[in-house]
N, C-alpha and C positions, 0 to 999 in steps of 0.2 A: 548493787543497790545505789542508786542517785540521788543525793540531799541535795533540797530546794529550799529556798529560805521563801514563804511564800506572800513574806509581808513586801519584801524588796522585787519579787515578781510583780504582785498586785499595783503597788505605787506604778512601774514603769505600764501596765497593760492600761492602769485608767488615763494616765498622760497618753496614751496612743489612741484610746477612746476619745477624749475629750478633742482630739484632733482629726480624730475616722468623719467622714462623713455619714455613714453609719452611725456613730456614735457610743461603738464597740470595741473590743478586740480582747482576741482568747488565746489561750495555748493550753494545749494537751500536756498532762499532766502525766498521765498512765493510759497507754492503749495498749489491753492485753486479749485473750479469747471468755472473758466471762468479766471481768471489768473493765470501765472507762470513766476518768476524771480529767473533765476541763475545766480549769483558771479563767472567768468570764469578768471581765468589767465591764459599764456599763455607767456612760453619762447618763443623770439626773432627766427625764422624760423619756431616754431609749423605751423600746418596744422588742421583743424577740414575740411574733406573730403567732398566731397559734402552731401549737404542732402538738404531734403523738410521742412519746418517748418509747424509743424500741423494748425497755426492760422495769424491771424496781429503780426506784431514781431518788434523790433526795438535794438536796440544796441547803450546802452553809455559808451563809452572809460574813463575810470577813472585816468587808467594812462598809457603810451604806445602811439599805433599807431598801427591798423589793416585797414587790404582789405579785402573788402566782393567783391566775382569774381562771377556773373551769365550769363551764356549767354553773349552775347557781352559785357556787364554793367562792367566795374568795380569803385568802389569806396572805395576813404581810408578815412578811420574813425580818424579820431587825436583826441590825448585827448583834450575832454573836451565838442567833438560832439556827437550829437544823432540822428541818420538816421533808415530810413524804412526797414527791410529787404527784399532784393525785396522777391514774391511770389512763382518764381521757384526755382529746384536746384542750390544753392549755394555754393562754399567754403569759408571758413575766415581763415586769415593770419595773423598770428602777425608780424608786421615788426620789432617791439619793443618786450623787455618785456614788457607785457601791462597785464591789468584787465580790465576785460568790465561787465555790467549787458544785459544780455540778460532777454527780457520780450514778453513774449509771451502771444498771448488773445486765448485761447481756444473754444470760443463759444459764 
């Protein structure tokens, strides 16, 4: 079992963000055969484009403030929330510099 301290991850991923031309940068957290959690930071206007997510998904905001937009839905995430990702196509926003874990259930 691997302890992560995930405040001192988060700080170093959003300084690499803030320096990505992207405006990004992640690291996997747990990649197993029916879960996955990635460490996502994300400068203040970043965009992660639409996509489908493979399984049940959810997002918690660690530090920041993101919108997750589908279809009519929209919802902002503030630190310290953990909400469902809807099922269809989605974008996420960071309105903030933020950091969020995305967890995904594969099967």
């Amino acid at each position: 079992m691997a302890e992560m301290v995930l405040e001192s991850i988060g700080t170093d991923l959003l300084e690499a963000a803030r320096n990505s031309s992207n405006g990004r940068s992640s690291r996997t957290l747990h990649s197993g055969a029916r879960l996955r959690q990635t460490l996502t930071a994300m400068k203040a206007g970043t965009r992660l484009d639409k996509h489908q997510s493979p399984g049940d998904a959810t997002i918690l905001c660690l530090r920041g403030g993101v919108t997750i937009r589908a279809a009519e839905r929209t919802v902002r995430v503030p630190e310290g929330a953990l909400v469902d990702v809807p099922p269809q196509r989605h974008d996420l926003v960071a309105d903030l510099d933020s950091v969020v874990i995305l967890t995904v259930g594969l099967g």
